[in-house]
C-alpha positions in Angstrom: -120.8 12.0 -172.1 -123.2 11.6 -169.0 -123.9 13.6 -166.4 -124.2 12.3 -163.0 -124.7 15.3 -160.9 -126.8 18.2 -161.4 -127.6 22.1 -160.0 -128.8 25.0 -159.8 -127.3 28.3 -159.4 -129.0 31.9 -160.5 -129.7 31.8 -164.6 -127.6 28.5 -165.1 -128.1 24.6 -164.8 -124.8 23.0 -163.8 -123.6 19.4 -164.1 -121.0 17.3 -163.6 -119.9 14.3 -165.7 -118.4 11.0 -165.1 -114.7 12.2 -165.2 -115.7 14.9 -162.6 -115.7 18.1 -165.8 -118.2 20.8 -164.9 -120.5 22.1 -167.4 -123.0 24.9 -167.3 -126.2 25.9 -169.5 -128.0 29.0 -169.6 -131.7 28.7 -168.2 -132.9 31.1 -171.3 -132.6 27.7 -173.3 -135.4 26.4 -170.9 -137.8 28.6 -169.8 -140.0 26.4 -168.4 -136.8 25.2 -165.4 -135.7 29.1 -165.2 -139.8 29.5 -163.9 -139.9 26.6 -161.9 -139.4 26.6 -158.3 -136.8 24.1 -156.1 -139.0 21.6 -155.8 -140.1 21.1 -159.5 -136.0 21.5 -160.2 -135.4 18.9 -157.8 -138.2 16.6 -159.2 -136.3 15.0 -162.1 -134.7 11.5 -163.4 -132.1 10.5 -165.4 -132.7 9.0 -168.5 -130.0 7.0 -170.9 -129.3 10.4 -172.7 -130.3 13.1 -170.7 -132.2 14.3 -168.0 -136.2 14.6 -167.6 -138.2 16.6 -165.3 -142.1 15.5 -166.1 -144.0 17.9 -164.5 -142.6 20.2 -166.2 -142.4 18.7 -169.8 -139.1 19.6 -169.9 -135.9 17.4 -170.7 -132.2 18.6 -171.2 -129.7 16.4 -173.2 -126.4 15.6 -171.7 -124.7 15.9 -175.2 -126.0 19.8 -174.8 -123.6 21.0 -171.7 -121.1 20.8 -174.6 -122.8 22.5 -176.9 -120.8 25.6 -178.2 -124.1 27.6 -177.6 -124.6 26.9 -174.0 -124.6 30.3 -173.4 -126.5 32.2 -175.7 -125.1 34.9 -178.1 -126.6 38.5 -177.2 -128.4 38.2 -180.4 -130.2 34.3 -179.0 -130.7 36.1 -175.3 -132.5 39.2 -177.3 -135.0 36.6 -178.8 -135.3 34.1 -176.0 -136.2 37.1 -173.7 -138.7 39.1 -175.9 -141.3 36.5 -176.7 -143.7 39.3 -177.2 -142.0 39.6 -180.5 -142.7 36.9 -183.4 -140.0 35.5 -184.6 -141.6 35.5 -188.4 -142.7 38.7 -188.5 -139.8 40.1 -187.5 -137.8 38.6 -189.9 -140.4 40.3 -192.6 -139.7 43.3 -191.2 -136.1 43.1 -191.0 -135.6 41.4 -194.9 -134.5 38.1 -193.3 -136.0 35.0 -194.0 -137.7 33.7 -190.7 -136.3 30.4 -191.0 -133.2 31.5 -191.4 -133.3 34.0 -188.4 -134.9 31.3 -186.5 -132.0 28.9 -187.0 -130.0 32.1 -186.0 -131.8 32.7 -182.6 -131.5 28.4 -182.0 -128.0 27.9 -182.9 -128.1 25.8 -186.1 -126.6 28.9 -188.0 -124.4 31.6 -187.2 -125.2 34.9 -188.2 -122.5 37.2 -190.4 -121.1 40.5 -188.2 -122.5 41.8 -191.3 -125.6 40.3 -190.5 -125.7 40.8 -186.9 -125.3 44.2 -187.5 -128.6 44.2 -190.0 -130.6 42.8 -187.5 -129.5 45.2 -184.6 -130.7 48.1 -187.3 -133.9 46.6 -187.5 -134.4 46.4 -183.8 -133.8 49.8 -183.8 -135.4 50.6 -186.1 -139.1 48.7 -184.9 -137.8 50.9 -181.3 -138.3 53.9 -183.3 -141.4 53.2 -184.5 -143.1 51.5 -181.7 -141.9 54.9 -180.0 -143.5 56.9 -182.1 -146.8 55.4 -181.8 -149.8 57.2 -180.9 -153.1 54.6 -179.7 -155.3 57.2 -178.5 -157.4 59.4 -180.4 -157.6 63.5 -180.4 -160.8 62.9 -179.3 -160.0 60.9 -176.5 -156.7 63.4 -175.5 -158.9 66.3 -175.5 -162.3 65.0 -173.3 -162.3 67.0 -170.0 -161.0 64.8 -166.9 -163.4 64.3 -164.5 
């Protein structure tokens, strides 16, 4: 497949192929084009497999608008939004091995319902605790504002 024509529209790239199909890819799958502004989105080539924007470092495949994963599963958009949390340690956390969740959160593997539900638990659970936290002292609560 090749795609000959490409857009943008909110959280999705778009593109048309030869035969005039439409296909779409979430933006979470490239953070780097879901930052960029119109001009850096607009400043790209075609290349014999895919498509390359340079000043960006950034290059979509066309074999990926047919991906079954263009759109990420609530369980990749959790991930792919929340940076702040590492991957690896998370997995720890959750009894998961971190390649294996990463290969979850990229598409190579598809998590169990079973599974899914583990990991929701965990995130919970991490909620909870991050909830509960306390980062200032007694000390510090009780000093006198001035």
């Amino acid at each position: 497949m090749e795609i000959r024509r490409i857009w943008f529209d909110g959280n999705f790239l778009y593109g048309e192929d030869s035969a005039g199909d439409i296909h779409k890819q979430s933006l979470l799958w490239y953070p780097n084009l879901a930052k960029a502004s119109e001009n850096q989105r607009n400043d790209f080539r075609f290349g014999f497999e895919g498509i390359h924007w340079e000043s960006l470092g950034e290059d979509v495949s066309f074999e990926s608008f047919v991906y079954p994963d263009a759109i990420p599963s609530p369980l990749q958009e959790f991930f792919l939004t929340h940076d702040e949390i590492n991957v690896s340690g998370f997995g720890k956390f959750a009894g998961i091995n971190p390649t294996l969740l990463r290969d979850y959160i990229n598409g190579f593997k598809k998590p169990s319902p079973k599974r899914v539900l583990e990991i929701q638990k965990a995130i919970n659970s991490l909620g909870e605790i991050y909830s509960k936290a306390t980062i200032i002292s007694q000390r510090e609560q009780s000093k006198p504002k001035r």
